[in-house]
VEXLO-859850 format. One record per residue (C-alpha): residue number from 0; residue in three letters; chain; x, y, z. Coordinates in steps of 0.2 Angstrom, whole numbers, always signed. Layout:
REM VEXLO-859850
NUM|ALA|A|X|Y|Z
...
This chain:
REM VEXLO-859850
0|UNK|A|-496|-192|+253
1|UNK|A|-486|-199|+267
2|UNK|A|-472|-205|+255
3|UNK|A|-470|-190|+249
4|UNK|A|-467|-182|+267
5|UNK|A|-454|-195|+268
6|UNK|A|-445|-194|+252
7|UNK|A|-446|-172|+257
8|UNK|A|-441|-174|+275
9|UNK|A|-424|-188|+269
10|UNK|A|-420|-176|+256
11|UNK|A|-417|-161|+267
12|UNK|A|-409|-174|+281
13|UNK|A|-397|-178|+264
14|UNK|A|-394|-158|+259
15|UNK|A|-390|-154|+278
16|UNK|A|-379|-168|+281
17|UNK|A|-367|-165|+264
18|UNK|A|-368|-147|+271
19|UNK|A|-362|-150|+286
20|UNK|A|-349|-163|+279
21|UNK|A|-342|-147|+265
22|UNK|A|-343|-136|+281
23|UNK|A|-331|-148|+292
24|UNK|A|-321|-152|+278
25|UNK|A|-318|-132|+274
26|UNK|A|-314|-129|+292
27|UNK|A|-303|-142|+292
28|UNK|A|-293|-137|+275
29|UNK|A|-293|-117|+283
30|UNK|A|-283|-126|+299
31|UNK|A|-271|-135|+290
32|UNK|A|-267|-119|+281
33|UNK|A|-267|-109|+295
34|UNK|A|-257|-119|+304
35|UNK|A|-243|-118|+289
36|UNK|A|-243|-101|+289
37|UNK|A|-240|-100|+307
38|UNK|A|-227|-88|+311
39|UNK|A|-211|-95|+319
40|UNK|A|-194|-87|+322
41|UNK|A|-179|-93|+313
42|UNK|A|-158|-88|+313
43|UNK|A|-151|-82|+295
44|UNK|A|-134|-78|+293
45|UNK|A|-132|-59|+291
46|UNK|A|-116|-61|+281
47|UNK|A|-105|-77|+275
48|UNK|A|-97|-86|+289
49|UNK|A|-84|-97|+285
50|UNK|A|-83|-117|+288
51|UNK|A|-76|-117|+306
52|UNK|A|-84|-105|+315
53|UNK|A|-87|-110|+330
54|UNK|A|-106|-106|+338
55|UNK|A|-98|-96|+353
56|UNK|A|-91|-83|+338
57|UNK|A|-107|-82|+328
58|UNK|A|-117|-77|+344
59|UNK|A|-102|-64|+350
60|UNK|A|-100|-57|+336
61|UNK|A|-118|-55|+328
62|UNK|A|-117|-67|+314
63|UNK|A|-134|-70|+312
64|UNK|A|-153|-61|+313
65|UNK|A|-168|-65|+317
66|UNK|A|-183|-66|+305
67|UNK|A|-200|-72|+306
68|UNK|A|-207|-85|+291
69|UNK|A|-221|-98|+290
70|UNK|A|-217|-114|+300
71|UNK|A|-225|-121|+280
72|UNK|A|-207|-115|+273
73|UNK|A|-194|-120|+286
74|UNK|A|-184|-135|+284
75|UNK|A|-184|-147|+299
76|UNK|A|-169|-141|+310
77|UNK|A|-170|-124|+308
78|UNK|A|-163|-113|+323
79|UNK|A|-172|-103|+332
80|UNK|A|-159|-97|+346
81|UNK|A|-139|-104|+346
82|UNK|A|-138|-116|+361
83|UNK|A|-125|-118|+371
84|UNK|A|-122|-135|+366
85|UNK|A|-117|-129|+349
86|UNK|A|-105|-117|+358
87|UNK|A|-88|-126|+353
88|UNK|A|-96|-135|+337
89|UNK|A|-92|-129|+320
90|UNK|A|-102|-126|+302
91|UNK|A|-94|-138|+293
92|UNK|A|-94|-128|+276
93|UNK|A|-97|-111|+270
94|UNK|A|-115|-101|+276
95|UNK|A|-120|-89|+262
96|UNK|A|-128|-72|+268
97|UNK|A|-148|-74|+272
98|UNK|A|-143|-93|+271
99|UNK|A|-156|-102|+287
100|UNK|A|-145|-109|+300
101|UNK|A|-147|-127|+301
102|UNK|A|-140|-138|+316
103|UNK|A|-133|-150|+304
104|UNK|A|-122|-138|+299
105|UNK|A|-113|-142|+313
106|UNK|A|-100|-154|+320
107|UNK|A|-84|-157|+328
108|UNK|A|-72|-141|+326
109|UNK|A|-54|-155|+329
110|UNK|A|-53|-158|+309
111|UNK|A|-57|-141|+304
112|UNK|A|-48|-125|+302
113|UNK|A|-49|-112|+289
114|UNK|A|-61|-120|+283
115|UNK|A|-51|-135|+277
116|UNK|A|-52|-153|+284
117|UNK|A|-36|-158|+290
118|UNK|A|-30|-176|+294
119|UNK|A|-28|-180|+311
120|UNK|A|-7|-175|+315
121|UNK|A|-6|-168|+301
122|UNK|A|-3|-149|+294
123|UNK|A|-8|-140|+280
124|UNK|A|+7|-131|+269
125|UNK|A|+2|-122|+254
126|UNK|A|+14|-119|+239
127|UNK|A|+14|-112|+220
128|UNK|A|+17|-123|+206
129|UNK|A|+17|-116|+187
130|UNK|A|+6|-124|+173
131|UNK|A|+7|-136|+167
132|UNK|A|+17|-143|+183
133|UNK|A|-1|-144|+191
134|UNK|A|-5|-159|+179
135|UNK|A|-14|-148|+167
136|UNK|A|-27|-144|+183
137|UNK|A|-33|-162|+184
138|UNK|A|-28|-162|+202
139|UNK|A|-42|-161|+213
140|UNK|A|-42|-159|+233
141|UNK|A|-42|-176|+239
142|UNK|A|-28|-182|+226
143|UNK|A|-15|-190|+229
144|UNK|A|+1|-181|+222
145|UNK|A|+22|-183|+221
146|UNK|A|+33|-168|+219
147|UNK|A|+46|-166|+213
148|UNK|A|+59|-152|+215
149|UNK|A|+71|-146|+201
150|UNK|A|+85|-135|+207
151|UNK|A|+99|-126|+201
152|UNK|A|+116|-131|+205
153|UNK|A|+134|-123|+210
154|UNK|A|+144|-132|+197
155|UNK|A|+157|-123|+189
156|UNK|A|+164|-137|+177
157|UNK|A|+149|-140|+170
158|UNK|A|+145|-120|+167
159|UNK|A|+161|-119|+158
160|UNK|A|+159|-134|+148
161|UNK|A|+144|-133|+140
162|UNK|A|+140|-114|+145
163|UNK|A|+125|-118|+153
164|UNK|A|+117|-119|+174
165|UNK|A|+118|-140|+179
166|UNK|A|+101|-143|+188
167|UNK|A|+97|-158|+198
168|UNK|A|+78|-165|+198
169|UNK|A|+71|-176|+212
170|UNK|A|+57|-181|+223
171|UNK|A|+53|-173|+238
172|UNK|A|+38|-181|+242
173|UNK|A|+32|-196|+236
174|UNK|A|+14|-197|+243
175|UNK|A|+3|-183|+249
176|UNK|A|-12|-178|+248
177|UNK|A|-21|-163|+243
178|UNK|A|-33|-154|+253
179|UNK|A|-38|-139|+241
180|UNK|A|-31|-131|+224
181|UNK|A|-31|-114|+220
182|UNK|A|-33|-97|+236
183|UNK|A|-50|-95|+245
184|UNK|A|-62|-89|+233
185|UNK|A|-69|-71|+236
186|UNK|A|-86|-76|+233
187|UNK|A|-85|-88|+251
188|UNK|A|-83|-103|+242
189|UNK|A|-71|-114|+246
190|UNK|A|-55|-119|+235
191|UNK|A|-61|-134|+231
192|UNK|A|-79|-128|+224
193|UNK|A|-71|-113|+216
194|UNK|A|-60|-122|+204
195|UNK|A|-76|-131|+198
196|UNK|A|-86|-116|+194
197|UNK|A|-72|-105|+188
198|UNK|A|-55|-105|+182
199|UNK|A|-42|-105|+196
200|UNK|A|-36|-90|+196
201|UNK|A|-15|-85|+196
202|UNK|A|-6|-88|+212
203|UNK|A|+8|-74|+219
204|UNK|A|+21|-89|+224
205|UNK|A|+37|-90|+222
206|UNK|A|+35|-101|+207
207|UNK|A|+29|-87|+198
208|UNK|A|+46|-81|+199
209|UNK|A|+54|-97|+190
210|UNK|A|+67|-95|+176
211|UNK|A|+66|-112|+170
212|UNK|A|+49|-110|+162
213|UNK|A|+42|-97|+151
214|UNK|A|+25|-99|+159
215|UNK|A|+21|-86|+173
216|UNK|A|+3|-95|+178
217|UNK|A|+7|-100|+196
218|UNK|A|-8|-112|+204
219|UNK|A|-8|-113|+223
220|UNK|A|-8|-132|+231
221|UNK|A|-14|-135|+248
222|UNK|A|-6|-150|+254
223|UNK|A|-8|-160|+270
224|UNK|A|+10|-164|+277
225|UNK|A|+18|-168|+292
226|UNK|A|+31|-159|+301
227|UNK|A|+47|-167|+291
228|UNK|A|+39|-166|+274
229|UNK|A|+33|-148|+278
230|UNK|A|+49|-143|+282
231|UNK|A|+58|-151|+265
232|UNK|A|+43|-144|+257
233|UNK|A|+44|-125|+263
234|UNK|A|+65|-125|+261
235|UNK|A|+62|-134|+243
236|UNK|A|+50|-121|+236
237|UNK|A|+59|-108|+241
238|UNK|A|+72|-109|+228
239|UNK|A|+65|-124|+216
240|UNK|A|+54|-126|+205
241|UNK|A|+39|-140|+210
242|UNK|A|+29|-152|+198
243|UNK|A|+15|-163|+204
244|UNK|A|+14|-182|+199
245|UNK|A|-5|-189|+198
246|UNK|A|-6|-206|+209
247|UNK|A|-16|-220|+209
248|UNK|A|-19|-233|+223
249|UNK|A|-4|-244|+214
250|UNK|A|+9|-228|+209
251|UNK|A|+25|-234|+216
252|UNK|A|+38|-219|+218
253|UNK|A|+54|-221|+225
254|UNK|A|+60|-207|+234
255|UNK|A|+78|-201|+233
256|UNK|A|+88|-204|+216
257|UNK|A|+90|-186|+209
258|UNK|A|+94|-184|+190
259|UNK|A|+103|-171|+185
260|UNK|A|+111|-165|+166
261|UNK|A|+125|-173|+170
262|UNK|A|+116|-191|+170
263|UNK|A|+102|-187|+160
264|UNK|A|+107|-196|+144
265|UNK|A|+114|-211|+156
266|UNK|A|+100|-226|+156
């Protein structure tokens, strides 16, 4: 008899204690949920601000909402509220409309404007060029390009001996670098994630005015210059035609030494 009070009596001690351990256990699964679905506020962009937007703009001008989501469904660095601190800091690229606002989307607003990043001195100088005179689109932002200007030329002689318009071809540059390809897409991406999603679409340059060519396709290069070669550049495309040379790290060009018909056929 007195065994079997025992054996009753540790049973129910067993059944109560693996209740109470399910019991804990449940609670403590409900407050890890509900302390993931706690409610916390966070910034979404109400429409797409461009790379370079400083925080003082997004404030004043109303850029972002505030909605309310589970703290289980927020990344790490979500804003709630714009600091000051991020008052003269850029986003570094593109925020898409109901996109969260992160505070690693910002940084330094010196190398930044219009969204592109522009070397330190430098400027940036967009001009049209016509297929295939982009190197049949493999130029990428971040290439480093020639160009070359071909130009019509007053010479009379020539006109009247072989009837046709003498035209001199040389290099204006011999080593930029390309900072986007194509105009800023509609969408809000950038030039340079446009061109990979979508064909680039026809620029309205004065290239696509060029005589010397039968296509009328016209590709608009961003290029980071300085004030000498943005000045050769501008007054170059303004009444030349421009082709881009693909470099590599060991492409040597020598700047100067313009062909024209005339010397052509002279080795």
């Amino acid at each position: 008899m007195t065994r079997r009070i025992i054996g009753i009596v540790l049973a129910i001690t067993l059944a109560l204690f693996g209740t109470l351990a399910v019991f804990g256990y449940v609670q403590h699964v409900k407050g890890a949920v509900a302390a993931g679905q706690e409610a916390v506020h966070v910034l979404v962009a109400r429409t797409r601000i461009p790379a370079g937007t400083s925080g003082a703009r997004i404030r004043s001008q109303n850029m972002v909402s505030e909605v309310v989501m589970p703290r289980s469904s927020v990344p790490d660095g979500v804003l709630s509220e714009l600091p000051v601190d991020l008052d003269k800091q850029v986003v570094t690229a593109d925020v898409q409309a109901s996109q969260l606002l992160l505070r690693a989307m910002f940084g330094q607003s010196g190398k930044f404007s219009g969204g592109l990043d522009i070397p330190d001195g430098m400027m940036a100088v967009t001009v049209s060029v016509l297929e295939p005179a982009d190197v049949a689109q493999y130029v990428r932002p971040g290439s480093q390009v020639a160009v070359f200007g071909v130009a019509k030329l007053l010479d009379p002689q020539f006109k009247k001996e072989t009837g046709e318009d003498n035209h001199v071809t040389e290099v204006i540059l011999p080593r930029v670098t390309v900072l986007a390809v194509g105009s800023y897409g509609d969408n809000g991406q950038t030039a340079s994630q446009a061109q990979n999603s979508a064909p680039l679409p026809a620029g309205n340059g004065t290239a696509a005015n060029n005589t010397l060519h039968a296509s009328t396709i016209a590709i608009n290069v961003t290029l980071a210059v300085n004030q000498y070669d943005a000045t050769r550049l501008i007054h170059f495309s303004s009444g030349a035609d421009l082709y881009l040379a693909l470099l590599t790290d060991t492409s040597t060009v020598q700047p100067g030494q313009p062909m024209t018909d005339r010397n052509v056929l002279i080795p």
